[in-house]
PDBQT receptor file of N, H, CA, C and O in Angstrom, charges set to zero:
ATOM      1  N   UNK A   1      41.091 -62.554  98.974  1.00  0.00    +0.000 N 
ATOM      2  CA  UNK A   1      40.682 -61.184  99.175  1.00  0.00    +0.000 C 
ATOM      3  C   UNK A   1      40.888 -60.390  97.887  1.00  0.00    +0.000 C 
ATOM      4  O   UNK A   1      39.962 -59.687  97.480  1.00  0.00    +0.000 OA
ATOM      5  N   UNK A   2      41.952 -60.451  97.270  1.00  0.00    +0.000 N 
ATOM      6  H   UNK A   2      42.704 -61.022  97.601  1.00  0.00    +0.000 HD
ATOM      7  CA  UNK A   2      42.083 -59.830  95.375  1.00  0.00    +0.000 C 
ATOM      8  C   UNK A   2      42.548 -58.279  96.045  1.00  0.00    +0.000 C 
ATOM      9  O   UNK A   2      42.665 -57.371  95.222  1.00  0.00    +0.000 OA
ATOM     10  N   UNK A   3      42.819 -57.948  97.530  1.00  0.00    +0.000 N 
ATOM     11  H   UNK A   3      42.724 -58.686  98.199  1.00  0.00    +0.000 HD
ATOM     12  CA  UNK A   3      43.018 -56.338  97.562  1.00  0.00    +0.000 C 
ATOM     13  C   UNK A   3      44.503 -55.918  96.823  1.00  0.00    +0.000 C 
ATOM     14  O   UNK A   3      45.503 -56.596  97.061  1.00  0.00    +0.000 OA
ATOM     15  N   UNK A   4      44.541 -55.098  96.183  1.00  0.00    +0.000 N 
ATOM     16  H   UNK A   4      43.729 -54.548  95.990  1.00  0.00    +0.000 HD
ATOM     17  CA  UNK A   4      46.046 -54.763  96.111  1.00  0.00    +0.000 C 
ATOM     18  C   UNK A   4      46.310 -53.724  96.961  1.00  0.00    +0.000 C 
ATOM     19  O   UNK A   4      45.584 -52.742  97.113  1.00  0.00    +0.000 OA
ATOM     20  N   UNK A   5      47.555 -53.980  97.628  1.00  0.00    +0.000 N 
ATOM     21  H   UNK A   5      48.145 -54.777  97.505  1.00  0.00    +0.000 HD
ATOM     22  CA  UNK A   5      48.274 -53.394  98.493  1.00  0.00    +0.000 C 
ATOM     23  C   UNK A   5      49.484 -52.786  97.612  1.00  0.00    +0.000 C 
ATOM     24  O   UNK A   5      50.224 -53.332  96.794  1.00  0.00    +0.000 OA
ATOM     25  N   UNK A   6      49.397 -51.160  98.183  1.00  0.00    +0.000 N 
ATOM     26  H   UNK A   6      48.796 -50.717  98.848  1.00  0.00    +0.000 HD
ATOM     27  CA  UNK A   6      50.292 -50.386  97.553  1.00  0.00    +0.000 C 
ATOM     28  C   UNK A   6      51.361 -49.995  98.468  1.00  0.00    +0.000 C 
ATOM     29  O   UNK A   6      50.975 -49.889  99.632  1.00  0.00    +0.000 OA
ATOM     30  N   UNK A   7      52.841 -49.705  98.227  1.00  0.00    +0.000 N 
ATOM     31  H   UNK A   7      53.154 -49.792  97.281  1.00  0.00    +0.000 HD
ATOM     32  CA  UNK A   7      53.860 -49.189  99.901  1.00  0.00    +0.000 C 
ATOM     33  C   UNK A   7      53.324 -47.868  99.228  1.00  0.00    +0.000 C 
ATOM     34  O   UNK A   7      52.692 -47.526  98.229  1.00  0.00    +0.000 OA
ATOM     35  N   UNK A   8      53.937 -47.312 100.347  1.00  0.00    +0.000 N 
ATOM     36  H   UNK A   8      54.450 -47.590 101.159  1.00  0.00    +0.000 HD
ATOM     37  CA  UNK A   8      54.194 -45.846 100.479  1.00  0.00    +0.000 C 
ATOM     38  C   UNK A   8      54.375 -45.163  99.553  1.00  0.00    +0.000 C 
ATOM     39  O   UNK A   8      53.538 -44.275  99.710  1.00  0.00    +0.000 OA
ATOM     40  N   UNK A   9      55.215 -44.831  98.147  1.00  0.00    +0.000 N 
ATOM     41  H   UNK A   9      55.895 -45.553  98.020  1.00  0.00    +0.000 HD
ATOM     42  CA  UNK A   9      56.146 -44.407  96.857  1.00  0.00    +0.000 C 
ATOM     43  C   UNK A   9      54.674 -44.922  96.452  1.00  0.00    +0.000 C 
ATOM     44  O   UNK A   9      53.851 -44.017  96.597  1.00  0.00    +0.000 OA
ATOM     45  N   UNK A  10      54.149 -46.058  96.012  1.00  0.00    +0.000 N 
ATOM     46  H   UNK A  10      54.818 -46.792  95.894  1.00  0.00    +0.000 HD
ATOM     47  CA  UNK A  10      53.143 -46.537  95.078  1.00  0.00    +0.000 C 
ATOM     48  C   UNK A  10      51.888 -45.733  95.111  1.00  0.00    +0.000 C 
ATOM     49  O   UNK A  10      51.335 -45.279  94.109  1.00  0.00    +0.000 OA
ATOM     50  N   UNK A  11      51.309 -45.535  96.856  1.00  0.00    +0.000 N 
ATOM     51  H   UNK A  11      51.758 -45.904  97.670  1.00  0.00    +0.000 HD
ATOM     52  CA  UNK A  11      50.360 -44.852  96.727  1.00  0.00    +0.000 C 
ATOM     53  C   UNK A  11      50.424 -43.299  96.975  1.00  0.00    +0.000 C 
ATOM     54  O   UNK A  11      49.412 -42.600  97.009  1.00  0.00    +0.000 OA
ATOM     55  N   UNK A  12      51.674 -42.832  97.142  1.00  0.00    +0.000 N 
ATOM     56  H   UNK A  12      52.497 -43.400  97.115  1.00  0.00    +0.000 HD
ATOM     57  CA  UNK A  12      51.570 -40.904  96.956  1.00  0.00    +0.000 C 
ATOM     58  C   UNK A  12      51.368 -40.905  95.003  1.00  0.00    +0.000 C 
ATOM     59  O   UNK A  12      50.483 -40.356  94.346  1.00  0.00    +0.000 OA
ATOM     60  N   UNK A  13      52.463 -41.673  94.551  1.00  0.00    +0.000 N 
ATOM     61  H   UNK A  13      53.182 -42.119  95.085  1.00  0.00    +0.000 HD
ATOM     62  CA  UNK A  13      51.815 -41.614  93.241  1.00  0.00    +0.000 C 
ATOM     63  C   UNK A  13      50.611 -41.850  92.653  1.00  0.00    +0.000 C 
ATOM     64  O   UNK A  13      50.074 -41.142  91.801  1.00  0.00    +0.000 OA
ATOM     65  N   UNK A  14      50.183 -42.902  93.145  1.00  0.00    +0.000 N 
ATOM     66  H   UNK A  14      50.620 -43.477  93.837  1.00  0.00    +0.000 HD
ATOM     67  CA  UNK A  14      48.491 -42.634  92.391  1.00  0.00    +0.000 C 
ATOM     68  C   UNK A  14      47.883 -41.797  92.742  1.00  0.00    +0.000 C 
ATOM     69  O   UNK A  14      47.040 -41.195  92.077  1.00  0.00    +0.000 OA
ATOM     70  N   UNK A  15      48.309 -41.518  94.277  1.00  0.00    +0.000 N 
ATOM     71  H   UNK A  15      48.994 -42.007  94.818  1.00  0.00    +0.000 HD
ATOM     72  CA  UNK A  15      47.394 -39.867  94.973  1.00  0.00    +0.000 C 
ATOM     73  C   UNK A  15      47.912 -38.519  94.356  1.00  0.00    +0.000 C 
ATOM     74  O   UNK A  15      47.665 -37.352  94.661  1.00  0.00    +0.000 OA
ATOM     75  N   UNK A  16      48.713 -39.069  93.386  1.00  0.00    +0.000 N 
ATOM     76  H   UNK A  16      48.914 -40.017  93.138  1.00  0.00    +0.000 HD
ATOM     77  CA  UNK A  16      49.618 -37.607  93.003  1.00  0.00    +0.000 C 
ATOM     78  C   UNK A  16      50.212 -36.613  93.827  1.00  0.00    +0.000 C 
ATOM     79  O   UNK A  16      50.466 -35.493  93.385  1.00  0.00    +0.000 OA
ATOM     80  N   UNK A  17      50.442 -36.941  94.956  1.00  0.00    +0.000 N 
ATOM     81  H   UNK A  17      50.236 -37.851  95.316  1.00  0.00    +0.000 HD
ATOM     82  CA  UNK A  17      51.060 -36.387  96.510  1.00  0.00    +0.000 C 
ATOM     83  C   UNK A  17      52.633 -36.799  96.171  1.00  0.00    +0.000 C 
ATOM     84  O   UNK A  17      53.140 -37.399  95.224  1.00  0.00    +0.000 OA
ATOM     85  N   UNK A  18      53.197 -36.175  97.435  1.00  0.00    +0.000 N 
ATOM     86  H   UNK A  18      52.786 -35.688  98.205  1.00  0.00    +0.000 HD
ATOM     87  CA  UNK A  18      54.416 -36.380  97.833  1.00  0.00    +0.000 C 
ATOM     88  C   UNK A  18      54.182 -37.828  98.653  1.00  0.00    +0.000 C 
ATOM     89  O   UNK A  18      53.045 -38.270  98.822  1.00  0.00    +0.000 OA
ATOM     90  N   UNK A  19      55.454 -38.557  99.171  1.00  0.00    +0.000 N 
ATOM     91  H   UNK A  19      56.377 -38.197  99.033  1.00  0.00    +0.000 HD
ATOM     92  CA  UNK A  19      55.692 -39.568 100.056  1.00  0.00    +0.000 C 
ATOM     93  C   UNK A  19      55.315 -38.740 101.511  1.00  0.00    +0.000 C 
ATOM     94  O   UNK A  19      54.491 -38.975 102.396  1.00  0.00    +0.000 OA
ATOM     95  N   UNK A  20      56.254 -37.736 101.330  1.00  0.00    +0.000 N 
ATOM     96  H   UNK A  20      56.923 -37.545 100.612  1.00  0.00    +0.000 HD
ATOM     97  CA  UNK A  20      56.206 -37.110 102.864  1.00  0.00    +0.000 C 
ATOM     98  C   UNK A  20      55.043 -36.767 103.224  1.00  0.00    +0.000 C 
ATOM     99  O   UNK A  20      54.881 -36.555 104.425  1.00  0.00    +0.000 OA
ATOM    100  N   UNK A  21      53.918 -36.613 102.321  1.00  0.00    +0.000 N 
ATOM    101  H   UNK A  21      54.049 -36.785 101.345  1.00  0.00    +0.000 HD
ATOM    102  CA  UNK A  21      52.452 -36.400 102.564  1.00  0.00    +0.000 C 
ATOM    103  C   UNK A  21      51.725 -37.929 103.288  1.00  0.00    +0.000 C 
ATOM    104  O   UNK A  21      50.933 -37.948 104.230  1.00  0.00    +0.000 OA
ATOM    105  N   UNK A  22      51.938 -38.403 102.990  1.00  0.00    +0.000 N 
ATOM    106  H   UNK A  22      52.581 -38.387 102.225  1.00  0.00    +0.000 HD
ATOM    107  CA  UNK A  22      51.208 -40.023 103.274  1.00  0.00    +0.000 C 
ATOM    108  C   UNK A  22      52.256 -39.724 104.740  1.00  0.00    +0.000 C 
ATOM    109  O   UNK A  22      51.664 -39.996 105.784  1.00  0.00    +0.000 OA
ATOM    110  N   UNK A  23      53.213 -39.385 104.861  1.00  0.00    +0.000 N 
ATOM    111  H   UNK A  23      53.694 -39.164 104.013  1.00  0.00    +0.000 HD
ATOM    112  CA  UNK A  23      53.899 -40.230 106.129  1.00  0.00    +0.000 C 
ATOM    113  C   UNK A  23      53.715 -38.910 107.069  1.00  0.00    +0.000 C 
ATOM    114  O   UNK A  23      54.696 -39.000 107.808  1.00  0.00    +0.000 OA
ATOM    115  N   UNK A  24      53.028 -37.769 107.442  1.00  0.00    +0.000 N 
ATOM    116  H   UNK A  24      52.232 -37.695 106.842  1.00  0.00    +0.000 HD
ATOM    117  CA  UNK A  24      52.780 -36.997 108.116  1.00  0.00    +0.000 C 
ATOM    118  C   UNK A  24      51.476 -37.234 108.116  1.00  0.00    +0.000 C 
ATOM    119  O   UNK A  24      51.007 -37.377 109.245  1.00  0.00    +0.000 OA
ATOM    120  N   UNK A  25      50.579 -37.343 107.052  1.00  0.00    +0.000 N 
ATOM    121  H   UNK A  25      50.960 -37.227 106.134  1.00  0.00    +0.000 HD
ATOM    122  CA  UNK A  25      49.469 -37.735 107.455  1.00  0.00    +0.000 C 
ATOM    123  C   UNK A  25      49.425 -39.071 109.018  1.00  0.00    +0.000 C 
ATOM    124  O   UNK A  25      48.899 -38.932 110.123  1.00  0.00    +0.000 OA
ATOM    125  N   UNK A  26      50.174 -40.206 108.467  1.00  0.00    +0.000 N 
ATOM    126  H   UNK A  26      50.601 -40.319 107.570  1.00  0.00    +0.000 HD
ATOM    127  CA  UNK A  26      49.871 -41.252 109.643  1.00  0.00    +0.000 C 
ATOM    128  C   UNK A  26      50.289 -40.905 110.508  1.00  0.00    +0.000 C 
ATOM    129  O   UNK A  26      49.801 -41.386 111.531  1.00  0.00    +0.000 OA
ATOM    130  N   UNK A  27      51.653 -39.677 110.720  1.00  0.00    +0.000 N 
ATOM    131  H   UNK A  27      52.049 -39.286 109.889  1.00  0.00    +0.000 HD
ATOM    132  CA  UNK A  27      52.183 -39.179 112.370  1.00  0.00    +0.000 C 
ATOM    133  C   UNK A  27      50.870 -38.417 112.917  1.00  0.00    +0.000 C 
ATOM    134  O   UNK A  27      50.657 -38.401 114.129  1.00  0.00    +0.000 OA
ATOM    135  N   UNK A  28      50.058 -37.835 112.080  1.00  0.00    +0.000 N 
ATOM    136  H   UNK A  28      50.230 -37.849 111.096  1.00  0.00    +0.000 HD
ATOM    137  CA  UNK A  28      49.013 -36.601 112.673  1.00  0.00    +0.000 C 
ATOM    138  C   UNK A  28      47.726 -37.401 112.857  1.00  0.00    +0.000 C 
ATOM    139  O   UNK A  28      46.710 -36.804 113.214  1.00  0.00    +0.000 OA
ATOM    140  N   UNK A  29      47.712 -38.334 112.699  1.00  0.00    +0.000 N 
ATOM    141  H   UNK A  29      48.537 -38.819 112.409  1.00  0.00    +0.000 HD
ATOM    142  CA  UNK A  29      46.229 -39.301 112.751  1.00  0.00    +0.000 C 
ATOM    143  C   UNK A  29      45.475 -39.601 111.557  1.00  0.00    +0.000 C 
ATOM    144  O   UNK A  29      44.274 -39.335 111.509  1.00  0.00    +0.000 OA
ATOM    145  N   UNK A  30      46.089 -40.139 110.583  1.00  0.00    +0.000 N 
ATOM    146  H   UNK A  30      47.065 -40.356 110.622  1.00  0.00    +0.000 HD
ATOM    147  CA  UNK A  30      45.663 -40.560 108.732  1.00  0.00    +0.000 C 
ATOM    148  C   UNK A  30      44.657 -40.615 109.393  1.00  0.00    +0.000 C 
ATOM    149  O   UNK A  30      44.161 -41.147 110.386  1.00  0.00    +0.000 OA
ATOM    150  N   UNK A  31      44.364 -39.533 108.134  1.00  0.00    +0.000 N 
ATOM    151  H   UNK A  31      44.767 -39.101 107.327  1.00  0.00    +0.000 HD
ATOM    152  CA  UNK A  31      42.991 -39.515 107.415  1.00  0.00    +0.000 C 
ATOM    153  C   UNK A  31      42.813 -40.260 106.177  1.00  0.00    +0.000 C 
ATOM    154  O   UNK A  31      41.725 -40.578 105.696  1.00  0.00    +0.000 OA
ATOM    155  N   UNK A  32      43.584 -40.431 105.857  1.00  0.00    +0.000 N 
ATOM    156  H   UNK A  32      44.467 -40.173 106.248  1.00  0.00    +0.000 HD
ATOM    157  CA  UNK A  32      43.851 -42.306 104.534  1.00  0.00    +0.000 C 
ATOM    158  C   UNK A  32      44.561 -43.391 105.637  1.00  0.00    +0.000 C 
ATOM    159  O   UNK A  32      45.650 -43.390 106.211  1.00  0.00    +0.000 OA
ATOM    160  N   UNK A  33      43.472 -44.258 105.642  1.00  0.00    +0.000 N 
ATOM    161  H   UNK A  33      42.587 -44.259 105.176  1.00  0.00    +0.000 HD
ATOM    162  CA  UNK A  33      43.765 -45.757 106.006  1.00  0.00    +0.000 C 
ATOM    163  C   UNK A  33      44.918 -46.162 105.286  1.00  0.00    +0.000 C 
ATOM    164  O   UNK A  33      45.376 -45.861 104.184  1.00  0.00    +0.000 OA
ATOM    165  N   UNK A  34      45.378 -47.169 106.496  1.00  0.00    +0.000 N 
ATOM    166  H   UNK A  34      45.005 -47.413 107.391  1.00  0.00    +0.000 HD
ATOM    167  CA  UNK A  34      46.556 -47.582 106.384  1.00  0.00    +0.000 C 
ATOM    168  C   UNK A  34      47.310 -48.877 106.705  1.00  0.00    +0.000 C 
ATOM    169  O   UNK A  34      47.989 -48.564 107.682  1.00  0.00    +0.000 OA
ATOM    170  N   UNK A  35      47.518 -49.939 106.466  1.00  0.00    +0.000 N 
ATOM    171  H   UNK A  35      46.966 -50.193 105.672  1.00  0.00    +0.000 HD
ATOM    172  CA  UNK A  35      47.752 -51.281 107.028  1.00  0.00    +0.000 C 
ATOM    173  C   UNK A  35      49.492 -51.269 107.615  1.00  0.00    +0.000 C 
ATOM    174  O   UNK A  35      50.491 -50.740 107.128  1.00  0.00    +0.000 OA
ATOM    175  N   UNK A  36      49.346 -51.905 108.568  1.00  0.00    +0.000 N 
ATOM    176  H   UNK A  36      48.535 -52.335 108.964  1.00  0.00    +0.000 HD
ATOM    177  CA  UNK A  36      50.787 -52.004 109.191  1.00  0.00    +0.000 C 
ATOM    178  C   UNK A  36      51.089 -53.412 108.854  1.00  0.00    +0.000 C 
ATOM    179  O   UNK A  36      50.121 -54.124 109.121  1.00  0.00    +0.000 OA
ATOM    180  N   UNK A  37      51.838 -53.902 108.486  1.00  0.00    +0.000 N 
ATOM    181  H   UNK A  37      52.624 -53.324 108.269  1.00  0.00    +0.000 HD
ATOM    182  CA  UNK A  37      52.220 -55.062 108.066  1.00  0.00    +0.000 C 
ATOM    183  C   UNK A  37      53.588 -55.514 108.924  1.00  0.00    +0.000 C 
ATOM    184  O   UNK A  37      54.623 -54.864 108.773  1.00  0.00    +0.000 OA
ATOM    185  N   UNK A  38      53.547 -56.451 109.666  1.00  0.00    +0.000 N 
ATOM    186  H   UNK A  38      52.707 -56.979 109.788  1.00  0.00    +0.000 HD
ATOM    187  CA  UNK A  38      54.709 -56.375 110.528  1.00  0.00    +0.000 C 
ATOM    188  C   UNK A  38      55.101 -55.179 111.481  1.00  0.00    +0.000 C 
ATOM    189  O   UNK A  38      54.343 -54.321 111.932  1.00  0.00    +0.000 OA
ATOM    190  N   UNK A  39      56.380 -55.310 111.675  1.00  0.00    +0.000 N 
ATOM    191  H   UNK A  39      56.997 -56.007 111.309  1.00  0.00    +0.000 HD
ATOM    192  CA  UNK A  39      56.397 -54.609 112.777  1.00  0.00    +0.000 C 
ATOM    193  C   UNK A  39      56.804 -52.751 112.252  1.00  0.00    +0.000 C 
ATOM    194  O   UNK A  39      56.788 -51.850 113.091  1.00  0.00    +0.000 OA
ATOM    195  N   UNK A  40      57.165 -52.481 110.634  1.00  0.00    +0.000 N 
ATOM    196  H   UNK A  40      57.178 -53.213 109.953  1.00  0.00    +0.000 HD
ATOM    197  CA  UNK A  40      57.598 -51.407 109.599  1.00  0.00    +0.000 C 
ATOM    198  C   UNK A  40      56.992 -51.418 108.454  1.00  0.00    +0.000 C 
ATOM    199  O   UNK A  40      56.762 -50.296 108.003  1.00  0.00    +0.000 OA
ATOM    200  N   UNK A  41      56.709 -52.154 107.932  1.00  0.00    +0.000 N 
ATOM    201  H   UNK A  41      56.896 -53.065 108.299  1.00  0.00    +0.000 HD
ATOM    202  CA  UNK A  41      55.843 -52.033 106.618  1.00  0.00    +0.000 C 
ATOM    203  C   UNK A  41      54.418 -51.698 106.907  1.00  0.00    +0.000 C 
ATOM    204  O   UNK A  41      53.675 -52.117 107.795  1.00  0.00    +0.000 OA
ATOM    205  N   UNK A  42      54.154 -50.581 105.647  1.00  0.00    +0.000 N 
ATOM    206  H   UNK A  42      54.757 -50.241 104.926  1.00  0.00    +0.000 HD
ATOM    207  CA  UNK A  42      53.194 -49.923 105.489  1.00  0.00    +0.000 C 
ATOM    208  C   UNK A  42      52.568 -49.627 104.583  1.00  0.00    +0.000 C 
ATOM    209  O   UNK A  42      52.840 -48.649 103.886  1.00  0.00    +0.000 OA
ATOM    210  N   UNK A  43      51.282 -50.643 104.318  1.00  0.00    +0.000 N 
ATOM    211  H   UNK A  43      51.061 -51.437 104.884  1.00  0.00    +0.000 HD
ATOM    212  CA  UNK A  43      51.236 -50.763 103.231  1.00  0.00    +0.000 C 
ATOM    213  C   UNK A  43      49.465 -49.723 102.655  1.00  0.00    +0.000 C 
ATOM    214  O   UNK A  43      49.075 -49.058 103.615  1.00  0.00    +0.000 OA
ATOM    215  N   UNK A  44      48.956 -49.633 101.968  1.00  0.00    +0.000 N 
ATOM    216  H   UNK A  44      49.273 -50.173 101.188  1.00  0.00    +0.000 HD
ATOM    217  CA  UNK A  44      47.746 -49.092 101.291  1.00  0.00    +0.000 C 
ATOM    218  C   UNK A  44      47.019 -49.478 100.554  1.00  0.00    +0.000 C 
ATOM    219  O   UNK A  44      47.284 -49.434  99.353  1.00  0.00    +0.000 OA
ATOM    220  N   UNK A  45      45.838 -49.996 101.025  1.00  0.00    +0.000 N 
ATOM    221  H   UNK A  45      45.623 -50.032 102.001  1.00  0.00    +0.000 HD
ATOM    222  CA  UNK A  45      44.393 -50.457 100.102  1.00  0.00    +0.000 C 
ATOM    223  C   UNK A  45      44.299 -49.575  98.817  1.00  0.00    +0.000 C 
ATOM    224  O   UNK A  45      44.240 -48.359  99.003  1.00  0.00    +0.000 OA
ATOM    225  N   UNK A  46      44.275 -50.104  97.375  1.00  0.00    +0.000 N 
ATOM    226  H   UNK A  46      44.322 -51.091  97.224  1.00  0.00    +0.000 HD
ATOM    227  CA  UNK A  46      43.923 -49.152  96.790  1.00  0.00    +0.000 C 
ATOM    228  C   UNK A  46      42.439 -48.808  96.619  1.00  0.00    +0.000 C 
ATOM    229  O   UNK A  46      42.062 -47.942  95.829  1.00  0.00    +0.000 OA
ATOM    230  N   UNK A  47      41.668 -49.480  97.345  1.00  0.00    +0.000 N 
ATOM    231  H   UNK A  47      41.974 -50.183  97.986  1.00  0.00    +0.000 HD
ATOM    232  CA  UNK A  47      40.037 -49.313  97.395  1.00  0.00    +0.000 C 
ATOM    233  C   UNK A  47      40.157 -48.007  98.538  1.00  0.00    +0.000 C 
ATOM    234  O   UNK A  47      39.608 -46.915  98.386  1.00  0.00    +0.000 OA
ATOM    235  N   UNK A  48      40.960 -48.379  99.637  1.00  0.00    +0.000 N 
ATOM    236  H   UNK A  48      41.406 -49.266  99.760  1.00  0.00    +0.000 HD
ATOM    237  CA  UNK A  48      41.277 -47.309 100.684  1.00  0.00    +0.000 C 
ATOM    238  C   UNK A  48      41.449 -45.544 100.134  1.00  0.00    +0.000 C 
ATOM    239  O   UNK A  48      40.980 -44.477 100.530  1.00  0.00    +0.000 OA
ATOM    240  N   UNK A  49      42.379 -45.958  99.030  1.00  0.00    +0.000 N 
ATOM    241  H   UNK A  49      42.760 -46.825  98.708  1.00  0.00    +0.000 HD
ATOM    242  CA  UNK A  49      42.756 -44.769  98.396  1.00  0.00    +0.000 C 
ATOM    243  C   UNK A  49      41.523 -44.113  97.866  1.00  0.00    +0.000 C 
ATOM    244  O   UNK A  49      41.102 -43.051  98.324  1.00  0.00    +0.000 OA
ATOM    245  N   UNK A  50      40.874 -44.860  96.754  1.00  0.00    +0.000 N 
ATOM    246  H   UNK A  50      41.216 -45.723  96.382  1.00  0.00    +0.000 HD
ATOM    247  CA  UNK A  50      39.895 -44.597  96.570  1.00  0.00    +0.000 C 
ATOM    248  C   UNK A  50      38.387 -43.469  97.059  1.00  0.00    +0.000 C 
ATOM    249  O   UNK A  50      37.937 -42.343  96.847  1.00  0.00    +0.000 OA
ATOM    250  N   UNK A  51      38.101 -44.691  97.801  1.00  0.00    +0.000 N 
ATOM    251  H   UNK A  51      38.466 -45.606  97.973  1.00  0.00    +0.000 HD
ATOM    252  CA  UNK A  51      37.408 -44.091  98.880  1.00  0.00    +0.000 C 
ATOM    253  C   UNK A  51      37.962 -42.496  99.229  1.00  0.00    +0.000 C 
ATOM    254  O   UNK A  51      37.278 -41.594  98.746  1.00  0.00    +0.000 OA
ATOM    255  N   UNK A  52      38.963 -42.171  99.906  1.00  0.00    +0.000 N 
ATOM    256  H   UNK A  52      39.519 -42.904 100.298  1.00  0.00    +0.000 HD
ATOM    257  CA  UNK A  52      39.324 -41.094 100.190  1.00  0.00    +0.000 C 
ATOM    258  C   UNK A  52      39.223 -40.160  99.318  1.00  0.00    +0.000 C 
ATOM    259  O   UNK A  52      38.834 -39.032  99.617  1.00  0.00    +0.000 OA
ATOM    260  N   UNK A  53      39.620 -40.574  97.928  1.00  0.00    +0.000 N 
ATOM    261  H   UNK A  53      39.936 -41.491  97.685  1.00  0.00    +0.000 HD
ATOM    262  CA  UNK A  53      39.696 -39.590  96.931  1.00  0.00    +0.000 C 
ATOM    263  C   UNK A  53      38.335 -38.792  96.296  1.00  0.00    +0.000 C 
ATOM    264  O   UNK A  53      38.356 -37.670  95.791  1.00  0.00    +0.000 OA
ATOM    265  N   UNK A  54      36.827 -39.905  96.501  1.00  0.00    +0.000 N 
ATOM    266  H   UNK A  54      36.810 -40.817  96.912  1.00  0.00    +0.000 HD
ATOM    267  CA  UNK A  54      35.661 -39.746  96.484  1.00  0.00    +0.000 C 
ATOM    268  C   UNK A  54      35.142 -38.816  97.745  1.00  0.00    +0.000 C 
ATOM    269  O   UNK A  54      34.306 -37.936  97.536  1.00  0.00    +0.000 OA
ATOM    270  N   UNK A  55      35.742 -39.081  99.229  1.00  0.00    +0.000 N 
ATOM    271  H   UNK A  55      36.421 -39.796  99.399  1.00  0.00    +0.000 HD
ATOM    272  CA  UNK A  55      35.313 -38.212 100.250  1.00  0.00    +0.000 C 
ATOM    273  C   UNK A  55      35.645 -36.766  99.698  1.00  0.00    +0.000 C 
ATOM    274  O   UNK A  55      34.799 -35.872  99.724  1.00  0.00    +0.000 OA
ATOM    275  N   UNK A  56      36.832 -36.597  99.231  1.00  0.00    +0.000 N 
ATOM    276  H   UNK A  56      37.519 -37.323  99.209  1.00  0.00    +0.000 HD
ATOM    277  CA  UNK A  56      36.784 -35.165  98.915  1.00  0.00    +0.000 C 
ATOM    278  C   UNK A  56      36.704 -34.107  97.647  1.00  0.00    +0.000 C 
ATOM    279  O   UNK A  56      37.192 -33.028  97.310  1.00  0.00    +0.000 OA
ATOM    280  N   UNK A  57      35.521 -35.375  97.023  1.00  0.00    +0.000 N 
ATOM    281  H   UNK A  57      35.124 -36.252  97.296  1.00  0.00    +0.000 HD
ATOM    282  CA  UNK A  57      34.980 -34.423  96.064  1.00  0.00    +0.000 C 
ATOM    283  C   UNK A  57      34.358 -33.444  96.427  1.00  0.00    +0.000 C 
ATOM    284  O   UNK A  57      33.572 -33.449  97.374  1.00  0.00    +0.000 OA
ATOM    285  N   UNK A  58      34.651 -32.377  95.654  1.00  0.00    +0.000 N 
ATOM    286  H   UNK A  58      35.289 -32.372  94.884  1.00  0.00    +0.000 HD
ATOM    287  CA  UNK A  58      33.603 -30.985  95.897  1.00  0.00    +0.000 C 
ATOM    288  C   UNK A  58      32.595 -30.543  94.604  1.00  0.00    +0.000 C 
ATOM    289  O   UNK A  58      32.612 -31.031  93.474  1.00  0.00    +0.000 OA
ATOM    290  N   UNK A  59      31.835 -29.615  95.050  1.00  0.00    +0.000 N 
ATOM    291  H   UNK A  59      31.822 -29.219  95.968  1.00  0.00    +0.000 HD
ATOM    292  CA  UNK A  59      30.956 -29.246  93.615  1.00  0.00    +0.000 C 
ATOM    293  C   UNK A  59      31.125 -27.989  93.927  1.00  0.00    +0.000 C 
ATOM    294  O   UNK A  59      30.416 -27.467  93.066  1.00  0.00    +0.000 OA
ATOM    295  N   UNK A  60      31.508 -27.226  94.473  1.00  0.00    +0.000 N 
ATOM    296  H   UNK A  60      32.083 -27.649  95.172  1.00  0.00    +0.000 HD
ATOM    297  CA  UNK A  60      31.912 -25.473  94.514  1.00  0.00    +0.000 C 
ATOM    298  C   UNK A  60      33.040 -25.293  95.982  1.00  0.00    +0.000 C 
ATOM    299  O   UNK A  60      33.104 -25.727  97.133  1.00  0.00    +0.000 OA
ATOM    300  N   UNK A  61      33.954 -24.209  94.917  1.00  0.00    +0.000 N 
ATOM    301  H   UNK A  61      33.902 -23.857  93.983  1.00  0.00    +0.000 HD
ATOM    302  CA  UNK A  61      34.741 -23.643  96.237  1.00  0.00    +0.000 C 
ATOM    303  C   UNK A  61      34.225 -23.631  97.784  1.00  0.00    +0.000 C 
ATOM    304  O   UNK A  61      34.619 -24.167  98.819  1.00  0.00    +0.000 OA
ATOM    305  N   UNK A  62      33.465 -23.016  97.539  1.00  0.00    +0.000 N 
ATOM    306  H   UNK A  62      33.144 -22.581  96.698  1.00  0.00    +0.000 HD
ATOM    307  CA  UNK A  62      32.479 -22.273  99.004  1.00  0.00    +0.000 C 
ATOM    308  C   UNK A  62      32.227 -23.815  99.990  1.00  0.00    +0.000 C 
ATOM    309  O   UNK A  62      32.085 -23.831 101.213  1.00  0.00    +0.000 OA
ATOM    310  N   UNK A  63      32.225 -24.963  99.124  1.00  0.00    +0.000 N 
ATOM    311  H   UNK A  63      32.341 -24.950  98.131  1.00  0.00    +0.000 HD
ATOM    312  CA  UNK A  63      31.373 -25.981  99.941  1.00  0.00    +0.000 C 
ATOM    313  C   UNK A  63      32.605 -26.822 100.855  1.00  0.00    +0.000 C 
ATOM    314  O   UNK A  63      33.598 -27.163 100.213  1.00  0.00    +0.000 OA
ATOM    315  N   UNK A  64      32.560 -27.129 102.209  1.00  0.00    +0.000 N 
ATOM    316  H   UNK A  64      31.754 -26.852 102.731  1.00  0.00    +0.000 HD
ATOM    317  CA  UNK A  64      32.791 -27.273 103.439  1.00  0.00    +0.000 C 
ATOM    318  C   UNK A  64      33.493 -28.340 103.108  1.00  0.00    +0.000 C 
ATOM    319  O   UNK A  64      32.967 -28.962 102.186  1.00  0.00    +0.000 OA
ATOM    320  N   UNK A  65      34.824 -28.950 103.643  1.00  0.00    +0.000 N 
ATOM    321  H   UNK A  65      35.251 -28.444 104.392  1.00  0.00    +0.000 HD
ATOM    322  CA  UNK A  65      35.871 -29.936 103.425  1.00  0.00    +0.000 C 
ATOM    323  C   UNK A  65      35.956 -30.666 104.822  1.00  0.00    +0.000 C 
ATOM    324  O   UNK A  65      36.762 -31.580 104.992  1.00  0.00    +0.000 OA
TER     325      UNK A  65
């Protein structure tokens, strides 16, 4: 598969977020995908990341999120 899987700490940093951001996101219903790995590990596609980071491009304030 070649995916790299990021934990938690790995991918708020590339998202430039907090940790506590990624882990309220998955209590409230992530809106960034998320792999459960066992029965505690939690891990992150960085294509996943990706993706997300492209959904919320904008081209003007005004335009709808």
């Amino acid at each position: 598969m070649g995916t790299e899987l990021l934990n938690t700490r790995q991918a708020a940093a590339y998202l430039n977020m907090s940790k506590a951001f990624l882990e309220r996101d998955r209590w409230a219903g992530a809106r960034i995908p998320f792999l459960r790995v066992g029965s505690r590990a939690v891990r992150y596609r960085r294509t996943d990341l990706d993706a997300y980071l492209e959904g919320r491009v904008r081209h003007s304030t005004s335009q709808a999120g």
